[in-house]
LUMDOFI-649413 format. One line per field, with one value per residue: residue number from 1; x, y, z of N, C-alpha, C in turn. Coordinates in steps of 0.02 Angstrom, whole numbers. Example, Ala and Ser with C-alpha at 12.3 -4.5 7.8 and 13.67 -1.06 7.14 Angstrom:
2
k	c(1/2)
n.px	c(660/642)
n.py	c(-284/-112)
n.pz	c(390/354)
ca.px	c(615/684)
ca.py	c(-225/-53)
ca.pz	c(390/357)
c.px	c(660/645)
c.py	c(-165/2)
c.pz	c(390/394)
***
This chain:
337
k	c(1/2/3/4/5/6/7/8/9/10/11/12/13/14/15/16/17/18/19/20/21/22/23/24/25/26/27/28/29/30/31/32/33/34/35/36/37/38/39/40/41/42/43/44/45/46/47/48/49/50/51/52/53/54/55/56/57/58/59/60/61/62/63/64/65/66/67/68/69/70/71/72/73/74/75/76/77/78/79/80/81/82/83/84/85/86/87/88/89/90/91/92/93/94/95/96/97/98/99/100/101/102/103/104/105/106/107/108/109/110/111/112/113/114/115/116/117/118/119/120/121/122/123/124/125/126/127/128/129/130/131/132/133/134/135/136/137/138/139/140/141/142/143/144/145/146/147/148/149/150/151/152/153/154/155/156/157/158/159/160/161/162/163/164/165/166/167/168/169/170/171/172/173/174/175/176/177/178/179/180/181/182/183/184/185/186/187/188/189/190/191/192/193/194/195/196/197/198/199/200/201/202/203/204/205/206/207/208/209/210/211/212/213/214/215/216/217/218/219/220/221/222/223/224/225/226/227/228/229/230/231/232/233/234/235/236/237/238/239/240/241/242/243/244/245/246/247/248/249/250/251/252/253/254/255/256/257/258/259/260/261/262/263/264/265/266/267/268/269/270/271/272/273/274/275/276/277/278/279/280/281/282/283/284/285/286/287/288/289/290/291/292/293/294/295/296/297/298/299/300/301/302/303/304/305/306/307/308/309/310/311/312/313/314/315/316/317/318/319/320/321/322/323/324/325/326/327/328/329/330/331/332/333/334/335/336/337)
n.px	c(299/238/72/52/-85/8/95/236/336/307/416/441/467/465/442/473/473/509/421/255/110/195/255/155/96/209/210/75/83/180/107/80/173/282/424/539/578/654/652/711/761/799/893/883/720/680/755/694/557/591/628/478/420/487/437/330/326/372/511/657/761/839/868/934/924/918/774/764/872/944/1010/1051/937/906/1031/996/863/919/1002/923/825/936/947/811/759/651/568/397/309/286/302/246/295/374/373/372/349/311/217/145/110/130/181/305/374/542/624/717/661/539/544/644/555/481/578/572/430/384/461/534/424/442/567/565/437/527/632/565/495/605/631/510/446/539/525/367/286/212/164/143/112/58/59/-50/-175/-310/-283/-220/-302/-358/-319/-264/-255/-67/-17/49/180/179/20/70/147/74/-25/65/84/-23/-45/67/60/-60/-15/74/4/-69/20/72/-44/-52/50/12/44/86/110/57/-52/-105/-163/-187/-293/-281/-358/-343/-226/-145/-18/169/209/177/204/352/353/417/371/301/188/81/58/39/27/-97/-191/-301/-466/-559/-476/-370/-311/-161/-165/-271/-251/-163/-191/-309/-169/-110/-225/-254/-135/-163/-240/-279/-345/-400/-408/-415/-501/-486/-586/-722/-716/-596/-670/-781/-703/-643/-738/-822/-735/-745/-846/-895/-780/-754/-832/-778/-639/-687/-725/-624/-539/-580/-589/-478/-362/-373/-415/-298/-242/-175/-212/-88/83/181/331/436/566/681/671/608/643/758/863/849/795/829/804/669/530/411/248/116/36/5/-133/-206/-321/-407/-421/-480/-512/-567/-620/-720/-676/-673/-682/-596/-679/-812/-837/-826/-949/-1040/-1014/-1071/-1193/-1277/-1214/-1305/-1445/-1439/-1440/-1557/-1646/-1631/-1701/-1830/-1863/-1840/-1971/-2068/-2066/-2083/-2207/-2286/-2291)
n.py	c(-488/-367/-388/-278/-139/-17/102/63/-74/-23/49/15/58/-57/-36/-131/-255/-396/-482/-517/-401/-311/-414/-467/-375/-341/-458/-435/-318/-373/-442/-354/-360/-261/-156/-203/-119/-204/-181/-183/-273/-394/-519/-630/-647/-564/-620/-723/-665/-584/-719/-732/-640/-620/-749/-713/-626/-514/-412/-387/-312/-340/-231/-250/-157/-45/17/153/232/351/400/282/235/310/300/198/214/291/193/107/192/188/52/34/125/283/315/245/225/226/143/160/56/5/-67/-68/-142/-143/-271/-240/-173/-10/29/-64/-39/-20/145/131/46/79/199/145/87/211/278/160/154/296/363/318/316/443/454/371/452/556/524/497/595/664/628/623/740/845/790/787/690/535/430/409/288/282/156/136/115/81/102/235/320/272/234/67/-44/-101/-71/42/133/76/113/268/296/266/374/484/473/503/643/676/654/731/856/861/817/929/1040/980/1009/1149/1161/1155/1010/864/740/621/548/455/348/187/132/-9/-158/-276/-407/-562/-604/-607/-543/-556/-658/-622/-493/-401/-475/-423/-478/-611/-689/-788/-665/-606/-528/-379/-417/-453/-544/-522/-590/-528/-515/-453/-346/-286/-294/-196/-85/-88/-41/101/136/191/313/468/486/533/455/248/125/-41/-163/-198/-191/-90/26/32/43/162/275/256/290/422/458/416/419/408/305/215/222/140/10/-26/-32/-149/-238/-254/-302/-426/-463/-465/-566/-746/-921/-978/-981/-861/-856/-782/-789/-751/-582/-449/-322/-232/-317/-417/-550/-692/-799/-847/-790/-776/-719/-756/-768/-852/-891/-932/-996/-918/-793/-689/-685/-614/-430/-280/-113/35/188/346/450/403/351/473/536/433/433/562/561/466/559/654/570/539/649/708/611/602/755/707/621/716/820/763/697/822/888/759/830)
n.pz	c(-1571/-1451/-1348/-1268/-1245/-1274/-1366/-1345/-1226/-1080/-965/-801/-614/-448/-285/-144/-200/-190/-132/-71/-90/-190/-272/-331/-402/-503/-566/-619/-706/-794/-890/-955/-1037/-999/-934/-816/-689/-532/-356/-184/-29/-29/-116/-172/-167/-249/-355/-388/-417/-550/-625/-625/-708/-818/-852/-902/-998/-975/-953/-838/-695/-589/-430/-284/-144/2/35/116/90/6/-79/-151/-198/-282/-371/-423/-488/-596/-655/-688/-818/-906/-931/-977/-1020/-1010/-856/-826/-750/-568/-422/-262/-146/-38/118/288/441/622/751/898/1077/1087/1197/1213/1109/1059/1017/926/831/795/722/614/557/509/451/319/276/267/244/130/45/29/-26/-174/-205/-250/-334/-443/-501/-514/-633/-688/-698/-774/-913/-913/-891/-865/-696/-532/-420/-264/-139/-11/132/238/329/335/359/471/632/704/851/888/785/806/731/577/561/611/492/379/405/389/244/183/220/163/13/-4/4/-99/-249/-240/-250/-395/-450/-453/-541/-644/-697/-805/-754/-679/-520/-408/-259/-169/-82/30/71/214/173/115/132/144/240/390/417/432/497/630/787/924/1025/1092/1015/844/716/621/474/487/497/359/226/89/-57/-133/-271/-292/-262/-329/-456/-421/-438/-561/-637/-583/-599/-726/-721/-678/-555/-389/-286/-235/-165/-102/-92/12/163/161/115/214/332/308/301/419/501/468/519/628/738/857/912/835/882/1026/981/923/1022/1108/996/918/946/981/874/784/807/774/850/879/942/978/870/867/791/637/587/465/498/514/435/301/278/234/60/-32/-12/-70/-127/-77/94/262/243/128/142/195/128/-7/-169/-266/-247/-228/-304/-289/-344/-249/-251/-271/-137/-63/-105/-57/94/97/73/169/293/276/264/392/459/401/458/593/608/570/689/779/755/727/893/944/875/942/1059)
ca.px	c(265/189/21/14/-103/48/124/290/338/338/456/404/500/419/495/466/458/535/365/185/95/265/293/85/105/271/161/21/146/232/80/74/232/322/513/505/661/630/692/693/820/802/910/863/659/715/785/631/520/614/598/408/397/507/399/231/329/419/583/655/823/852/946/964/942/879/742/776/924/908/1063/1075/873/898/1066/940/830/980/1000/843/834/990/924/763/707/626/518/311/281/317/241/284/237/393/350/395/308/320/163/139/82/180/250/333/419/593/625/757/603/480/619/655/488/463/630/552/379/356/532/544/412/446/617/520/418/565/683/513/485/646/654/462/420/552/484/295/238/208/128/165/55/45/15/-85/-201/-374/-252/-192/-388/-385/-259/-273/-196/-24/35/51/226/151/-24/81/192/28/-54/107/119/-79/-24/127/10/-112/26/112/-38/-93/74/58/-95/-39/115/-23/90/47/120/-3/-55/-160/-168/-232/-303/-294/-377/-317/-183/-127/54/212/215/145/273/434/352/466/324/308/122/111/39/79/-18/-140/-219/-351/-554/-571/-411/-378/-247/-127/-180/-334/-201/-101/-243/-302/-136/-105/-278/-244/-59/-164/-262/-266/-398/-367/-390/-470/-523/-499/-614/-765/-686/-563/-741/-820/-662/-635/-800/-821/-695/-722/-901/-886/-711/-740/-864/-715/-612/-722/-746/-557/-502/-621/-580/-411/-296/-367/-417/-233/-181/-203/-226/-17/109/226/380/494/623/698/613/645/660/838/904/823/770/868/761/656/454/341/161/78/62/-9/-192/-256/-376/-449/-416/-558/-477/-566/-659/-727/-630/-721/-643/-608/-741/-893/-845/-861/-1016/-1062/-1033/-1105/-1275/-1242/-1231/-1365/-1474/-1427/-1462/-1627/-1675/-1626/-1719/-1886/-1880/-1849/-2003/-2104/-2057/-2129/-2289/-2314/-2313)
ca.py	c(-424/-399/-374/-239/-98/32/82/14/-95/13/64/16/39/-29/-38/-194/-311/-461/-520/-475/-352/-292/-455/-491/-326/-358/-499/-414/-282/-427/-474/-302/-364/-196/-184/-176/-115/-225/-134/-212/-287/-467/-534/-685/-653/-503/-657/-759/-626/-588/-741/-751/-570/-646/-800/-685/-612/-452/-395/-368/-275/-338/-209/-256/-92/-27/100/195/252/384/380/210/203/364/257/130/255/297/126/79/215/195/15/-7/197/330/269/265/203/216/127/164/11/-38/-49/-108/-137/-186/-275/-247/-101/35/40/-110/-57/15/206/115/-2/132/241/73/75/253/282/133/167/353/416/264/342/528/458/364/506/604/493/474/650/692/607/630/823/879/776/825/647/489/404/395/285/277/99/173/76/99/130/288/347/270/182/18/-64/-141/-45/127/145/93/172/327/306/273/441/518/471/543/700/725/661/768/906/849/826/1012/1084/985/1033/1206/1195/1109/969/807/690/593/524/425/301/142/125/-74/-148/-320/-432/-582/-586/-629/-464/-575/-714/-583/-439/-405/-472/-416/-491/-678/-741/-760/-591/-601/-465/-380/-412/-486/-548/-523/-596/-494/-509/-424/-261/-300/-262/-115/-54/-67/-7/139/184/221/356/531/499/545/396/189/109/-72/-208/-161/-178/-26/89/21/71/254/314/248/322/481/489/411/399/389/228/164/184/83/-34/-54/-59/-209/-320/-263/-328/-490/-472/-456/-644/-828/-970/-1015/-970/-813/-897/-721/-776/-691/-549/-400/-248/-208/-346/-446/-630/-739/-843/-815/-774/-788/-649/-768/-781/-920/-884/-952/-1052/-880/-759/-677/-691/-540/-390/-219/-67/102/268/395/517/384/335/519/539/393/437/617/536/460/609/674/536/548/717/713/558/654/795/703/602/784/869/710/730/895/866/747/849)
ca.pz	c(-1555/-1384/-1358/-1232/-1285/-1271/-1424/-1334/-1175/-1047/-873/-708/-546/-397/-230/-126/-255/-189/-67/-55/-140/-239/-328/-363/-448/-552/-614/-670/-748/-862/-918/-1046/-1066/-976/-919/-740/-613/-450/-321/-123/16/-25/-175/-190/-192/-319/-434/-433/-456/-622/-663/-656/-753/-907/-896/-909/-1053/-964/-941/-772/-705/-491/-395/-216/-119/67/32/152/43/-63/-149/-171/-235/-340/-430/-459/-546/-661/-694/-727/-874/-951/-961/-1015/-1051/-955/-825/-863/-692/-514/-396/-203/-129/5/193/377/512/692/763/977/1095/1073/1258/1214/1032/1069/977/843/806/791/687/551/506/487/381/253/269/262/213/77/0/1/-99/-197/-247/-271/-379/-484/-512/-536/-690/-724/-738/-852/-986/-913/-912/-800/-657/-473/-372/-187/-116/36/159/265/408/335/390/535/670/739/902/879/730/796/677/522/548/602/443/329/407/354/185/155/215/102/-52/-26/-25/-171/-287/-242/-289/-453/-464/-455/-595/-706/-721/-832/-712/-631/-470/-359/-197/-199/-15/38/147/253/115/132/87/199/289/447/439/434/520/708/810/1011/1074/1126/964/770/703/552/440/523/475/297/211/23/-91/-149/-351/-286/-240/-395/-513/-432/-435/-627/-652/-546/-622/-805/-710/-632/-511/-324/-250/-257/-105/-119/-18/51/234/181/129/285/395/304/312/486/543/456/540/707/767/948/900/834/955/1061/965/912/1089/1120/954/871/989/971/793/750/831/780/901/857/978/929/866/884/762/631/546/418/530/495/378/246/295/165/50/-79/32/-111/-127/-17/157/294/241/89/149/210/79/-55/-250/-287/-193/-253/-310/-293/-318/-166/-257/-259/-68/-34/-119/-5/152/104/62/220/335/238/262/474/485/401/505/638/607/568/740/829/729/761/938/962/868/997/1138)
c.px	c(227/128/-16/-27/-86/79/196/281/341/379/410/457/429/451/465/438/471/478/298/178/150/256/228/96/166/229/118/57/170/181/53/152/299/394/514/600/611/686/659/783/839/824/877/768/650/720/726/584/535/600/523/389/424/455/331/268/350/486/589/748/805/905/895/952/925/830/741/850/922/950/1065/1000/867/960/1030/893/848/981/953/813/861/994/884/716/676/548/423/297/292/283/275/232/284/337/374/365/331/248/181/114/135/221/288/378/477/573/653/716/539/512/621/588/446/497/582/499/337/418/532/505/410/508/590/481/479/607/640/493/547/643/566/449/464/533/394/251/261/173/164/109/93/28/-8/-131/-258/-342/-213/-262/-364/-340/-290/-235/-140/20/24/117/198/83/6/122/128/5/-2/95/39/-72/18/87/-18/-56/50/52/-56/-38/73/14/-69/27/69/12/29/56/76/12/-100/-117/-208/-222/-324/-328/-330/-280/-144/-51/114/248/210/189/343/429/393/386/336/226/157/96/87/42/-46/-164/-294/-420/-542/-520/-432/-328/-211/-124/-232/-293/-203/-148/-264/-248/-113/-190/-271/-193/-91/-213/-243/-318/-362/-333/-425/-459/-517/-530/-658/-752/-653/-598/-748/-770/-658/-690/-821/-787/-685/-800/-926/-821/-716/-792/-802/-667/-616/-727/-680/-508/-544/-619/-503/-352/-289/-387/-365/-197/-216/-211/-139/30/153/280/465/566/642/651/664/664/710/884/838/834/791/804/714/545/397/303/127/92/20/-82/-212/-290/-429/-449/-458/-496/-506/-627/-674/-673/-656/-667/-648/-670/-806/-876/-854/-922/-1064/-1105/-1078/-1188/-1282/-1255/-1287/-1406/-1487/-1480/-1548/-1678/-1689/-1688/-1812/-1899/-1893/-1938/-2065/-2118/-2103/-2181/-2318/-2337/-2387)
c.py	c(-431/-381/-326/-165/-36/3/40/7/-19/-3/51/9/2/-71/-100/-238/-361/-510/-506/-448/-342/-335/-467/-385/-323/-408/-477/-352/-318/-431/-430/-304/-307/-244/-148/-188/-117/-210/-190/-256/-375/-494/-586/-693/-620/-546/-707/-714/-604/-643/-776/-679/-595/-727/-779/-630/-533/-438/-369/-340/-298/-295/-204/-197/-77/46/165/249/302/382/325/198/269/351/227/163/263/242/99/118/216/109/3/79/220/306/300/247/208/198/104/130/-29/-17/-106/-95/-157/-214/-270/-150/-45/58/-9/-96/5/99/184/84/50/204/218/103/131/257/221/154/210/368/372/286/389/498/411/413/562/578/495/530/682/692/619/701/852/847/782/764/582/477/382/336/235/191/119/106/104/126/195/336/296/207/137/-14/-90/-112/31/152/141/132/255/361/327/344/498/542/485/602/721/699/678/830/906/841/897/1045/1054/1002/1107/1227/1157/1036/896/755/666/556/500/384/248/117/47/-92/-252/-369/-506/-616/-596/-599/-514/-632/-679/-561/-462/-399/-455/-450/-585/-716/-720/-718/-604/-535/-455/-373/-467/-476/-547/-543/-540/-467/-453/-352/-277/-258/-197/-76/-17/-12/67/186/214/262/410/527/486/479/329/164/12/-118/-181/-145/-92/46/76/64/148/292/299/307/402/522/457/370/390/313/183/153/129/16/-69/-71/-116/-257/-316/-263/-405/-510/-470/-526/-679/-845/-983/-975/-936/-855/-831/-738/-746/-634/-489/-368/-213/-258/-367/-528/-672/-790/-816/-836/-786/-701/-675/-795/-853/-942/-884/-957/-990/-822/-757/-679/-615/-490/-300/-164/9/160/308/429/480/372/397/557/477/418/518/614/502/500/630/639/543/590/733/654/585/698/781/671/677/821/824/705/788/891/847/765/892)
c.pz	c(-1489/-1406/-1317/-1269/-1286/-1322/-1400/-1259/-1144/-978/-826/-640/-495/-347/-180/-156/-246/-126/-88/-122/-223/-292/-353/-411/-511/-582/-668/-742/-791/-898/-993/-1065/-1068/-958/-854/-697/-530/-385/-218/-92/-18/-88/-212/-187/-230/-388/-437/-438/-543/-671/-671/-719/-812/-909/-909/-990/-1048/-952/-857/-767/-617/-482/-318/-186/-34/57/59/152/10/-112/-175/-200/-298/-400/-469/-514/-599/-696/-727/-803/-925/-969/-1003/-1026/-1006/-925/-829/-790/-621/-469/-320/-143/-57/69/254/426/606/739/854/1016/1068/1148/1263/1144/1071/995/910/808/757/727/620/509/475/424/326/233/231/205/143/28/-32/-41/-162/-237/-293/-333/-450/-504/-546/-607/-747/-752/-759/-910/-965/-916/-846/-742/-605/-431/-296/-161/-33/89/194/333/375/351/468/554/711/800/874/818/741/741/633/497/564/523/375/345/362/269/132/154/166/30/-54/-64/-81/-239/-284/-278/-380/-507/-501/-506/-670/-754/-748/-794/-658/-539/-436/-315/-194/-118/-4/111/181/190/151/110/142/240/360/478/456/474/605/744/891/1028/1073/1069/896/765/620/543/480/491/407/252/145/-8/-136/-223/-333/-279/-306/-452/-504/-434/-516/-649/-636/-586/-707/-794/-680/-572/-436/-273/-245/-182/-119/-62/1/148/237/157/190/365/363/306/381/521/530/518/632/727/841/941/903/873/1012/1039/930/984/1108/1083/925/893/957/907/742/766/802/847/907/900/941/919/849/843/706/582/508/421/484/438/343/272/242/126/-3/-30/-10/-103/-75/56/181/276/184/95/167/180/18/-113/-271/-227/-239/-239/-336/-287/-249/-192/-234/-174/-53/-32/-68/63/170/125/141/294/314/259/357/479/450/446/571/647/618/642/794/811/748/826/963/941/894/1064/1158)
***
């Protein structure tokens, strides 16, 4: 008998499962003993992820795919039902990046990483819907980032892809809003991960490229992600770096600017000389990558996980707090004169 506290195992797709984030989440997923369809380019980190989910005591189903597919990730959907039952979970978590300026990333470069990024997850949402709101039930969640608030040097593609993919979830929660549907949703906004995005990613500057500000291991996602998929709430913030950057940036964006053109060039390199060979862009890097990346030794185990509502109650108190500060230096001011 398992011991998860669902009357039965449940479904989980979730789309880059064979690295990073993806597979520290397929983990935590086994561990209620769910039946999880791992979906991603890379076969062979697909087949040892499986088998860490049956040794945590879950079921797994690898199909091989390019997200950027829809037919070929909306088969997988099929499959994945007519295996292991209608899916309880979806969790739209691929992505691609390209790290360097952006007058240096070719259009097909800049293109790649949209199609997985953005587009990966509108099918994603879609394959996951399809199958969710005629039975009126289920959970979508967003794997989102602090750069969908606010863009950093070197990843204009993926911060343009993350901005994207806030816009079409706001939209899409409103419309379900608006059919009073049971199917849930949230975003689980990350902030810097350390995971083997940095070793694959198609690098252009002169160095290797690390996560930027305060790195987190990838369990630290993982958890808020399950946590996340057994709610309706808008949205979780994880890391105090990715509060610190969305409220920043919601209340002085030209600061930031300044202050991102002056560190997050060089807050994106090691000391280690780029080594430009091969990466994920367009194929799949043979081999099986692991969750973690080069940065243990500098990676937190765990970090806070605040809803979007209390960070906006935050930064409200916040302005609030300004503007009466404000107000008393002005009134102060004039008394004096």
């Amino acid at each position: 008998m398992h011991s998860s506290k669902f009357e039965r195992p449940r479904t989980i797709v979730i789309t880059g499962a064979s690295a990073g984030v993806g597979r520290a989440v397929a983990r935590e997923f086994a561990k209620e003993h769910a039946r999880i369809g791992l979906i991603a380019r890379n076969k062979e980190g697909l087949e040892a992820c499986r088998k860490e989910v049956e040794a945590l005591g879950g079921e797994a189903l690898v199909l091989p795919l390019d997200i950027a597919d829809y037919r070929a990730l909306d088969a997988a959907a099929s499959k994945i039902e007519e295996t292991f039952g209608p899916i309880d979970v979806w969790v739209n978590n691929a992505m691609s990046s390209v790290i360097g300026l952006f007058k240096d990333i070719d259009m097909d470069e800049f293109k790649r990483v949209t199609d997985v990024t953005y587009l990966g997850t509108v099918y994603g949402a879609k394959c996951a819907l399809k199958r969710m709101q005629p039975r009126n039930r289920g959970s979508i969640v967003f794997v989102g980032s602090a750069l969908a608030y606010r863009g950093i040097p070197l990843q204009t593609a993926y911060c343009g892809a993350k901005h994207a993919i806030e816009g079409f979830y706001d939209s899409l929660r409103a419309e379900l809003k608006h059919e009073n549907s049971n199917v849930k949703t949230t975003m689980v906004q990350l902030p810097g991960i350390n995971t083997t995005q940095f070793g694959l990613v198609r690098n252009k500057i002169d160095k290797e490229p690390r996560p930027m500000g305060t790195i987190y291991q990838p369990e630290v996602a993982a958890r808020a992600v399950v946590t996340a998929s057994n709610t309706n709430d808008r949205e979780y913030y994880v890391g105090l770096p990715a509060v610190q950057t969305i409220i920043g940036s919601k209340l002085f964006p030209g600061l930031m600017d300044l202050f991102l053109g002056k560190t997050g060039v060089s807050g994106q390199k090691t000391d280690e000389a780029a080594k430009h060979d091969q990466d994920y862009l367009f194929e799949a890097v043979p081999g099986d990558h692991g969750s973690h990346g080069n940065f243990d030794d500098k990676a937190k185990t765990s970090g806070i996980v605040m809803k979007g509502s209390t960070v906006r109650a935050l930064a409200s108190v916040l302005v609030f707090g300004t503007v009466i500060a404000a107000t008393s230096l002005i009134t102060s001011s004039v008394y004096r004169r």
